[in-house]
Backbone as a printed PyTorch tensor [residue, N CA C, xyz], in Angstrom:
tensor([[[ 22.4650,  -7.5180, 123.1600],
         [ 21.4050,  -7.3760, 124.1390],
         [ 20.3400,  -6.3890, 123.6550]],

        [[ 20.5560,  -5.4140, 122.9030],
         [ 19.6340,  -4.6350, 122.6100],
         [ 18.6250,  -4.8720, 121.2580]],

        [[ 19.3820,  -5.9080, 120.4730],
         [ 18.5080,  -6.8940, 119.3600],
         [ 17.2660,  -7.1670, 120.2270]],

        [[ 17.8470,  -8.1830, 121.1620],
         [ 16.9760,  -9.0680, 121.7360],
         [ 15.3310,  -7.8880, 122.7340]],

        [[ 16.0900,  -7.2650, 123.7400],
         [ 15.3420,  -6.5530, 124.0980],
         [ 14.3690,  -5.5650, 123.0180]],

        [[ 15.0020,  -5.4110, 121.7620],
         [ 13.6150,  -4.3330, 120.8620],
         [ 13.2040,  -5.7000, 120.5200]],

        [[ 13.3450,  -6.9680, 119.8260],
         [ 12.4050,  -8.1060, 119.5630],
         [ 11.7250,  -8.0360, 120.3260]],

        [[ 11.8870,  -8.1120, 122.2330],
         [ 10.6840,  -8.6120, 122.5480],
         [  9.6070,  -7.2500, 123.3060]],

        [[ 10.6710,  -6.0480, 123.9190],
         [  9.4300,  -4.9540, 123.6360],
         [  8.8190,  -5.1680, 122.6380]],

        [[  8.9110,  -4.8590, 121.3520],
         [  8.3890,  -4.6410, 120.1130],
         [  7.2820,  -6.1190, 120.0120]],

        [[  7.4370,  -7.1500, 120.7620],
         [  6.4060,  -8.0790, 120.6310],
         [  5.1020,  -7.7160, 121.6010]],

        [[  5.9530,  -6.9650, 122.6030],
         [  5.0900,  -6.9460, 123.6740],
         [  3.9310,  -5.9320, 123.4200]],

        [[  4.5820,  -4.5880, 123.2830],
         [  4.0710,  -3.6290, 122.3900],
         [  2.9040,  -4.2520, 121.8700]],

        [[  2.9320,  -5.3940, 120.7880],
         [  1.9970,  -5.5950, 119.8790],
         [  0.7920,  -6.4040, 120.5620]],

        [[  0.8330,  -6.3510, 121.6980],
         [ -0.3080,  -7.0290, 122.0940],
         [ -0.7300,  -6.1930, 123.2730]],

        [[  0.1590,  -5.5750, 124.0100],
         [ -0.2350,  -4.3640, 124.9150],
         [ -0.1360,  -2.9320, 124.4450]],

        [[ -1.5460,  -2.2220, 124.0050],
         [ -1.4100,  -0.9520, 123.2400],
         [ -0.8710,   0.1430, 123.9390]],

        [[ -0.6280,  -0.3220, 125.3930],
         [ -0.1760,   0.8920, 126.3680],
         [  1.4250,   1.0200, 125.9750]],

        [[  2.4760,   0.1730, 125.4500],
         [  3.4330,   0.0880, 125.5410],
         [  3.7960,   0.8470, 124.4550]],

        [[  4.8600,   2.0010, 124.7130],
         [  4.9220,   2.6480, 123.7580],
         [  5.9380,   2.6070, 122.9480]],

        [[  5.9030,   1.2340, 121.6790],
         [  7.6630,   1.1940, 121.0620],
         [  8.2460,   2.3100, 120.7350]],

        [[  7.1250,   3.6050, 119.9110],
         [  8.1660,   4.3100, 118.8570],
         [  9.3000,   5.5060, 119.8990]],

        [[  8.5650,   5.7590, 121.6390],
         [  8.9630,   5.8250, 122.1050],
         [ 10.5950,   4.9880, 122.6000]],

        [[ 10.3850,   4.2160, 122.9500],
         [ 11.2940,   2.5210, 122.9680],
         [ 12.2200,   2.9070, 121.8320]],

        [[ 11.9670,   3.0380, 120.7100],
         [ 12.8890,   3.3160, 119.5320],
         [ 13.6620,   4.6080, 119.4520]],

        [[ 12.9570,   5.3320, 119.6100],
         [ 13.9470,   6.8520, 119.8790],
         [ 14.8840,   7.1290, 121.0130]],

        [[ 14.6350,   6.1380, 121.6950],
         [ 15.8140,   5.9070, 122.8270],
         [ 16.9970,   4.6270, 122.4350]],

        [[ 16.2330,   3.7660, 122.1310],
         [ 16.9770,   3.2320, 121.6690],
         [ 18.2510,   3.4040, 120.5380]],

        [[ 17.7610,   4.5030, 119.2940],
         [ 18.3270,   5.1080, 118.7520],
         [ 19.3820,   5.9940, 119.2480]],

        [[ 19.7120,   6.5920, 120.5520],
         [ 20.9680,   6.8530, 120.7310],
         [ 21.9910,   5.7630, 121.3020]],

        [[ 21.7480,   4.8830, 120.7880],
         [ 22.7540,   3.9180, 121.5100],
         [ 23.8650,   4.0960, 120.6410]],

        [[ 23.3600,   3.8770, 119.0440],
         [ 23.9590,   3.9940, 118.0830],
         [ 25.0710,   2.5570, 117.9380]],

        [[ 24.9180,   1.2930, 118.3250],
         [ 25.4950,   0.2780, 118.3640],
         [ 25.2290,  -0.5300, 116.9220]],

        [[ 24.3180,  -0.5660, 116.5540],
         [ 23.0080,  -0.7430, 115.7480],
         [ 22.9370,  -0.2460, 114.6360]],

        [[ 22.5600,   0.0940, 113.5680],
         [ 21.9510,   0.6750, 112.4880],
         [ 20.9070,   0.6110, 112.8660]],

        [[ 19.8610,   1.7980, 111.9750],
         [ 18.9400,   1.9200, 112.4660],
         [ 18.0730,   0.7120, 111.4440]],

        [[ 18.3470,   0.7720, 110.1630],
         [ 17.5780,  -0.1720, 109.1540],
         [ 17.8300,  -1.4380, 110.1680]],

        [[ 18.5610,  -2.1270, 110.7580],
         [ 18.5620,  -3.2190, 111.3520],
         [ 17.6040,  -3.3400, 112.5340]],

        [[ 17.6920,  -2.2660, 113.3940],
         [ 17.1180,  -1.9450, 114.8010],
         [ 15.6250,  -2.0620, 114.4540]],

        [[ 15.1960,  -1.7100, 112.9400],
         [ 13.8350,  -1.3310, 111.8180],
         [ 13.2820,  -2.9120, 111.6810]],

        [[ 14.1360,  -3.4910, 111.5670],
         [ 13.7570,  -4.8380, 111.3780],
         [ 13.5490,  -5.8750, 112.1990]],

        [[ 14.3540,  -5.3790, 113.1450],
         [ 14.2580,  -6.6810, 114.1730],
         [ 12.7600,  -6.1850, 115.1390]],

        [[ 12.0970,  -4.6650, 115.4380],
         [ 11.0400,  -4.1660, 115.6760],
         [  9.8220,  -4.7140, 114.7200]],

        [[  9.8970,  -4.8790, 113.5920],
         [  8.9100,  -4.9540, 112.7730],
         [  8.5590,  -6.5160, 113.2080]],

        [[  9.9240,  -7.5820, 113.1270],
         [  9.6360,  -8.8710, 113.4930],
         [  9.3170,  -9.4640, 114.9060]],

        [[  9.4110,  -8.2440, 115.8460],
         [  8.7240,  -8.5610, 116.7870],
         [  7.1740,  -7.8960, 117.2120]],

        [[  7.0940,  -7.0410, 116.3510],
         [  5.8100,  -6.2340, 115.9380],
         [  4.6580,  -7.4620, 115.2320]],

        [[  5.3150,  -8.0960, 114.3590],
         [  4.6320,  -9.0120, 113.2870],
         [  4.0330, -10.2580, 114.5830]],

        [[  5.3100, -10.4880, 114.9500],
         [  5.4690, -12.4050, 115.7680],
         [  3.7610, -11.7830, 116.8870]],

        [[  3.9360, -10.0460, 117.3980],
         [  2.7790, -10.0940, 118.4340],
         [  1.7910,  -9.9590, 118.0050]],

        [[  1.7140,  -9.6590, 116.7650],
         [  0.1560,  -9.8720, 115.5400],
         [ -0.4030, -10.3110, 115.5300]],

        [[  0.5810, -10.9650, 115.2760],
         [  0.0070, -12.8040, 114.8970],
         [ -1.0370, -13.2330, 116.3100]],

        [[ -0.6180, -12.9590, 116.9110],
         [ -1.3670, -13.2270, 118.6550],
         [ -2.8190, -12.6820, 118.5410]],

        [[ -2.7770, -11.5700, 117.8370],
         [ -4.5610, -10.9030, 117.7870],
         [ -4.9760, -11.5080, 116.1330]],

        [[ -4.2330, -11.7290, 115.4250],
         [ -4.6120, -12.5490, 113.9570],
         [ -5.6710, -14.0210, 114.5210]],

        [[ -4.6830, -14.4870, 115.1060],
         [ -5.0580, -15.5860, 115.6000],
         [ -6.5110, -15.3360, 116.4130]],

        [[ -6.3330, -14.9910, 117.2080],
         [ -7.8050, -15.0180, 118.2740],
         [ -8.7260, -14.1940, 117.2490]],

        [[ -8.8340, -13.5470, 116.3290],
         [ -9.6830, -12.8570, 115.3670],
         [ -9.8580, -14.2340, 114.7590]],

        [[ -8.9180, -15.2250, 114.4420],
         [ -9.6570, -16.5440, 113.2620],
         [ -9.9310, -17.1200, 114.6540]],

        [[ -9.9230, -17.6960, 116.0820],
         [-10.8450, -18.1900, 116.8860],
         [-10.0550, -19.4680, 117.4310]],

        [[ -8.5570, -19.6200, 116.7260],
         [ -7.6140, -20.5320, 117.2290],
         [ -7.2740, -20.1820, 118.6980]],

        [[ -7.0230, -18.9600, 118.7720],
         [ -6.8180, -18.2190, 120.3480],
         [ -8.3240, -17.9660, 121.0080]],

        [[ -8.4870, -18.8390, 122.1050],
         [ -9.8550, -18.0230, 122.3740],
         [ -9.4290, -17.2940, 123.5240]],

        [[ -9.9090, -15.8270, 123.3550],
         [-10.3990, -15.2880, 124.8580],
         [-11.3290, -14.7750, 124.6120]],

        [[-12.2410, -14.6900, 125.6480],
         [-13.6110, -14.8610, 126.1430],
         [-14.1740, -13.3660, 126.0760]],

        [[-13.4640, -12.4610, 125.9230],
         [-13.6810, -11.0630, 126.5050],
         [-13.5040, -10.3750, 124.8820]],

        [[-12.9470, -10.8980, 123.8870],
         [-12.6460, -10.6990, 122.4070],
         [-13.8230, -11.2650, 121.8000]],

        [[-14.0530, -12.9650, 122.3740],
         [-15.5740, -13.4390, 121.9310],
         [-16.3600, -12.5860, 122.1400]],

        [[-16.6340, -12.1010, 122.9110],
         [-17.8700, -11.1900, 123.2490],
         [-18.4040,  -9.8190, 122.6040]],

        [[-17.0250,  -9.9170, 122.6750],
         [-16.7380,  -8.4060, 121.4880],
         [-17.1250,  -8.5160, 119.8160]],

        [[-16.5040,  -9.9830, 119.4790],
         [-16.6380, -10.2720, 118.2520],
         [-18.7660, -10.6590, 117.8260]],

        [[-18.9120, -11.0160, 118.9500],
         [-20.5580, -11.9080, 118.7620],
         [-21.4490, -10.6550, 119.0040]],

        [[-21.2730,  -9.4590, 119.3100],
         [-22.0000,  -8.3960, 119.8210],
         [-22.4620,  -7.8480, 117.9050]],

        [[-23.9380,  -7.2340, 118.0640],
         [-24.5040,  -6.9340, 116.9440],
         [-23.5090,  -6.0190, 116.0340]],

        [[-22.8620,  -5.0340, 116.9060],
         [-22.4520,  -3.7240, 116.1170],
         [-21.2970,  -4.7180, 115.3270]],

        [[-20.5730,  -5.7740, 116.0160],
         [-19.1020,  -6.2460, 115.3850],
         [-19.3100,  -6.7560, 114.4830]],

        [[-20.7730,  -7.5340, 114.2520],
         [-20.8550,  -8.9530, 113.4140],
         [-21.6160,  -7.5270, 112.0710]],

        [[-21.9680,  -6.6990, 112.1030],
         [-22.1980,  -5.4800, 111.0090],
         [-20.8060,  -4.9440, 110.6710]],

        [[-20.1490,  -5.4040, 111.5530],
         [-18.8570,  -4.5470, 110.6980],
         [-17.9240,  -5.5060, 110.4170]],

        [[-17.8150,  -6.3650, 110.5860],
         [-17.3170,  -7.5550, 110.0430],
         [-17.6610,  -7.8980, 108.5660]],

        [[-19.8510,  -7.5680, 108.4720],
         [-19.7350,  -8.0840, 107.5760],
         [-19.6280,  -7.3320, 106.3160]],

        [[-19.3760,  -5.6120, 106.4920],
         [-19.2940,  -4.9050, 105.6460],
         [-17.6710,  -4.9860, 105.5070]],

        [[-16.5120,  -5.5550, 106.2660],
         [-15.1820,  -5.9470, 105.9450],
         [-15.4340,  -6.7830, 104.8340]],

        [[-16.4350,  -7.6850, 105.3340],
         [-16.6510,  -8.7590, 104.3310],
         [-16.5590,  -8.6060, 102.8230]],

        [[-17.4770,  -7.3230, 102.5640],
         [-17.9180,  -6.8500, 101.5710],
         [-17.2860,  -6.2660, 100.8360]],

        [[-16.1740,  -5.9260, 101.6080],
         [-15.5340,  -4.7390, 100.7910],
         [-14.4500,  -5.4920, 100.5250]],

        [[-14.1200,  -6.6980, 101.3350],
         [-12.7690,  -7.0520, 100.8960],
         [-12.8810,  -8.2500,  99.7180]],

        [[-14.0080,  -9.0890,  99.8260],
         [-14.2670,  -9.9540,  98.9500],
         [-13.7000,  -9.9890,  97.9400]],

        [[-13.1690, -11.2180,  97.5580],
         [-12.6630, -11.3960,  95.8550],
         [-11.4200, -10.0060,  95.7160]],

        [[-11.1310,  -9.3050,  96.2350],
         [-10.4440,  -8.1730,  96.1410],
         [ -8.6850,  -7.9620,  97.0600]],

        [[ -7.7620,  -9.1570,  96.8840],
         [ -7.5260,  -9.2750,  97.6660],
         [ -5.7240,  -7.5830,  97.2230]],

        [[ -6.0500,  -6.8870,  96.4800],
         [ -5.2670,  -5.8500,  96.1950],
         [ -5.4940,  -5.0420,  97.2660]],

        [[ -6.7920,  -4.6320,  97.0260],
         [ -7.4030,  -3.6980,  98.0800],
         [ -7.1670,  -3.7840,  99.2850]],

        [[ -6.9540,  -5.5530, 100.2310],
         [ -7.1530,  -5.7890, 101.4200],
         [ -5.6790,  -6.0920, 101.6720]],

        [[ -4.3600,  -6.0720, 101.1150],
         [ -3.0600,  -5.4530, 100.6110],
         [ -2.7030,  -4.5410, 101.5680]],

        [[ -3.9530,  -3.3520, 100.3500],
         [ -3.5580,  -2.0730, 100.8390],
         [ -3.9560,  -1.3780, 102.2400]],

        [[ -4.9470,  -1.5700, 102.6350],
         [ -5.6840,  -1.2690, 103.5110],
         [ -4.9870,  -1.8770, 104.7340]],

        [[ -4.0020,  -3.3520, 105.0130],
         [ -3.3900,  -3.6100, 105.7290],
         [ -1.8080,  -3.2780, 105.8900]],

        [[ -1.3410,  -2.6160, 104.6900],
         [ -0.4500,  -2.0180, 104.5150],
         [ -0.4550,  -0.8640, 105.1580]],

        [[ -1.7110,   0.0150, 104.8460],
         [ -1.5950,   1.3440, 105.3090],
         [ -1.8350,   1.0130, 106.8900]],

        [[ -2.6660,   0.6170, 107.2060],
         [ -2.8050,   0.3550, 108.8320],
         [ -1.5950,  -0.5990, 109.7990]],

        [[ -0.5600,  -0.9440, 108.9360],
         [  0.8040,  -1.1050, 109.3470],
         [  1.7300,  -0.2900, 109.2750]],

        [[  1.3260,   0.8720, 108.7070],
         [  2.3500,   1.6100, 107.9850],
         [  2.1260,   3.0140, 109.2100]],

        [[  0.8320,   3.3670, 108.7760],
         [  0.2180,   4.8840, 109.3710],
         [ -0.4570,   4.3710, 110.4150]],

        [[ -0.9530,   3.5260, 110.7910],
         [ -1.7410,   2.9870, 112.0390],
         [ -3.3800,   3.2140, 112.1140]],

        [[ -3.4150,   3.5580, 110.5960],
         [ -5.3120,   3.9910, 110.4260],
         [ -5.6790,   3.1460, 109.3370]],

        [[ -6.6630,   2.3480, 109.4480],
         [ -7.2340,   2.2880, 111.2510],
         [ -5.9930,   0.9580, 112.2700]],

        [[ -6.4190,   1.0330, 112.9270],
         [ -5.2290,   0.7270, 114.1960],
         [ -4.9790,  -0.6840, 113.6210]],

        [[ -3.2850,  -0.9630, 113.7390],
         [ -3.0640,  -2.1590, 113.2570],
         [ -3.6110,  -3.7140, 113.9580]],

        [[ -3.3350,  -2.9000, 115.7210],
         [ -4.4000,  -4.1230, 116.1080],
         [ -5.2160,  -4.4170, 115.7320]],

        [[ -6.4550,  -3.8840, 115.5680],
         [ -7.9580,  -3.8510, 115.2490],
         [ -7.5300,  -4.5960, 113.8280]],

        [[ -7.0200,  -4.3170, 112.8300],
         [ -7.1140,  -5.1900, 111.4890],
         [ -6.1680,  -5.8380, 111.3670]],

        [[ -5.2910,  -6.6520, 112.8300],
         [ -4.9900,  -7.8060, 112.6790],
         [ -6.0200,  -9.1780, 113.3750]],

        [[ -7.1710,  -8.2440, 114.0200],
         [ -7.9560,  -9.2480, 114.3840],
         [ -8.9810,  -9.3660, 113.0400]],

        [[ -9.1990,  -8.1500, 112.7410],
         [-10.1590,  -7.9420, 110.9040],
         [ -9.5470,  -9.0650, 110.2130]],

        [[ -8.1960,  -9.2890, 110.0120],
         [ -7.6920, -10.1580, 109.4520],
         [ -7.5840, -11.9310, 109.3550]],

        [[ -8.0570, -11.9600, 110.7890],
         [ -7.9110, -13.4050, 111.2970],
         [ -9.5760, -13.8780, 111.2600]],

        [[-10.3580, -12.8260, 111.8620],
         [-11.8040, -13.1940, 111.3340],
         [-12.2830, -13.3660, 109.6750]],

        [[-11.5390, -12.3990, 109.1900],
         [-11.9490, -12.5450, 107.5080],
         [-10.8520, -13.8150, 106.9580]],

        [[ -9.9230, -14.2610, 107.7250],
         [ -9.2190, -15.5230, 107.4650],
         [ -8.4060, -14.9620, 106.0680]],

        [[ -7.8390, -14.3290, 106.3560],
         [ -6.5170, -13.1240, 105.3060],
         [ -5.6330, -14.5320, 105.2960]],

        [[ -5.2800, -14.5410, 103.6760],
         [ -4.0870, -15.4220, 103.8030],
         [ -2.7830, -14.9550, 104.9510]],

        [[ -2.1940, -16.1740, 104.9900],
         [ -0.8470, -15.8480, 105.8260],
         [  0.1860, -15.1000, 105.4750]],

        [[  0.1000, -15.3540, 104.0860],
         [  1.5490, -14.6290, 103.5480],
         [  0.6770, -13.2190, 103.1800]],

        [[ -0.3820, -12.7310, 103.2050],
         [ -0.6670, -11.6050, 102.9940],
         [ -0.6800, -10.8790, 104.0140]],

        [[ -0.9940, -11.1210, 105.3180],
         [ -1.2900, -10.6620, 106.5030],
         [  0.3830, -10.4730, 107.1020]],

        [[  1.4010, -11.2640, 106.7370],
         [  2.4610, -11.2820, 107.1660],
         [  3.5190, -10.1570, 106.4730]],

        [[  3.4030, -10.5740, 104.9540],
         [  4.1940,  -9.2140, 104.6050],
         [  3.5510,  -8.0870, 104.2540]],

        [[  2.5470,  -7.7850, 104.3820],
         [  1.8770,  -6.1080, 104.4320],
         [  2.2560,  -5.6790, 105.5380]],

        [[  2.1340,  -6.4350, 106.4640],
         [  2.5740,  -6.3180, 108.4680],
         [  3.8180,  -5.8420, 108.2670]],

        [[  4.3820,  -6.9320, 108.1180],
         [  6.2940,  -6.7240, 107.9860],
         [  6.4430,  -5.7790, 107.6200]],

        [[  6.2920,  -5.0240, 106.2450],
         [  6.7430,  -4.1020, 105.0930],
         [  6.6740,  -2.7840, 105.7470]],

        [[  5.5620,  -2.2770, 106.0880],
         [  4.5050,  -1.2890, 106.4260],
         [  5.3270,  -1.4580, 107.8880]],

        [[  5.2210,  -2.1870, 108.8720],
         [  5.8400,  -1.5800, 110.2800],
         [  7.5360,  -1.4910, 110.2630]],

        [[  8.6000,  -2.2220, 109.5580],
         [  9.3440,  -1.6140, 109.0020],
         [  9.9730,  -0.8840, 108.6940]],

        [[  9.1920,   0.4750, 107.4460],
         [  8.8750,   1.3110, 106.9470],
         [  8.8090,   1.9220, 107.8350]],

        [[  7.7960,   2.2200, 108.8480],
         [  7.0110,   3.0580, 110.1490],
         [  8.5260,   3.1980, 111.0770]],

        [[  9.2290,   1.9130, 111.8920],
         [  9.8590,   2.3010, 112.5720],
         [ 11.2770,   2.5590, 112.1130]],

        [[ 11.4610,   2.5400, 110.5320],
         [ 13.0850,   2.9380, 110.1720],
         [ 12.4730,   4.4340, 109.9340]],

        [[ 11.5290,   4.8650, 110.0020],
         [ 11.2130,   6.5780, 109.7460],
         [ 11.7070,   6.6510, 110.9540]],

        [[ 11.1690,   6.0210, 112.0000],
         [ 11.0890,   6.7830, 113.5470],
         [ 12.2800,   6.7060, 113.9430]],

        [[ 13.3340,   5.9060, 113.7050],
         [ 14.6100,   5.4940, 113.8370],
         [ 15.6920,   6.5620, 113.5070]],

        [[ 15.2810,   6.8420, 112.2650],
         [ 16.2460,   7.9060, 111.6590],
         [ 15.7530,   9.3910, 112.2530]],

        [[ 14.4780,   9.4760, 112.2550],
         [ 14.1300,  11.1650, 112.5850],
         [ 14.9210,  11.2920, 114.0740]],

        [[ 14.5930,  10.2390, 115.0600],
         [ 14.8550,  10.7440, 116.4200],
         [ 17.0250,  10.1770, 115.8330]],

        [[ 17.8890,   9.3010, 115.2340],
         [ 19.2730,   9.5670, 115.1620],
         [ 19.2120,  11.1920, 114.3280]],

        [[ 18.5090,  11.4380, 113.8860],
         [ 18.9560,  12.6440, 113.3640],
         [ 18.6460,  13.7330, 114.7320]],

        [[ 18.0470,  13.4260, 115.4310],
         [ 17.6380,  14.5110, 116.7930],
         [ 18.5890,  14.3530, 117.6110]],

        [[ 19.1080,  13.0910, 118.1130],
         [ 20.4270,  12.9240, 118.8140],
         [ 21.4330,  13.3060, 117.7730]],

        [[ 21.9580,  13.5690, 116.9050],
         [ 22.6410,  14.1340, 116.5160],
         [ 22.4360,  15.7900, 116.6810]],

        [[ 21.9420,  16.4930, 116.8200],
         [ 21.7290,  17.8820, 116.9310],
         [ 21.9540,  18.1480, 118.2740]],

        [[ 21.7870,  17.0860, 119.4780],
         [ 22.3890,  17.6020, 121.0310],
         [ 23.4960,  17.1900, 120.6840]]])
């Protein structure tokens, strides 16, 4: 039961920024039923699956109307097209940059999973930089807070 429930917080999370997993995870972490590398993974894949949800409406397969608006406004379509610019032909760089913003959350992973779906990021690039990088992020958060329940 507690697989299932961090899959789908951890999905939910990824599309509602109010929801706070790493919170969710440090509680979860005293259950201790779990490993944490496992508990790491099954978060990341429900982290990824709610990505995909703002990937998508960034390439325009998902429409909502209130993201259109956002996306068609002068300041977005300038920063879109300096994404453009920088990521072009370069796809190491745009790797890293989605790595780190899966990893450290700068700049916010939402925001450059919609960067991602507008600049039309391959799939398998957008998927395992995501994966790897949130992962990474919540087997840190996993272990720091079992190492904190271990000290009460």
């Amino acid at each position: 039961m507690l697989l299932l429930s961090t899959f789908f917080y951890s999905a939910g999370a990824a599309v509602a920024a109010f929801m706070a997993l790493e919170a969710y995870l440090a509680i979860a972490a005293a259950d201790q039923t779990y490993p944490s590398v496992v508990l790491a993974a099954v978060a990341a894949v429900g982290q990824i699956t709610g990505k995909l949800l703002w990937y998508w409406a960034g390439a325009g397969t998902t429409h909502l109307p209130w993201l259109r608006r956002k996306l068609d406004s002068p300041k977005a379509a300038a920063a879109m097209t300096r994404w453009r610019d920088r990521t072009d032909g370069r796809p190491v760089y745009l790797g890293v940059v989605l790595f780190a913003s899966a990893f450290a959350g700068l700049p916010p992973f939402m925001v450059m999973s919609v960067v991602a779906g507008v600049l039309r990021v391959r799939m398998w690039l957008f998927l395992s930089t995501g994966l790897v990088g949130r992962f990474l992020r919540f087997w840190i958060v996993l272990e720091a807070a079992d190492y904190a329940w271990f000290l009460f």
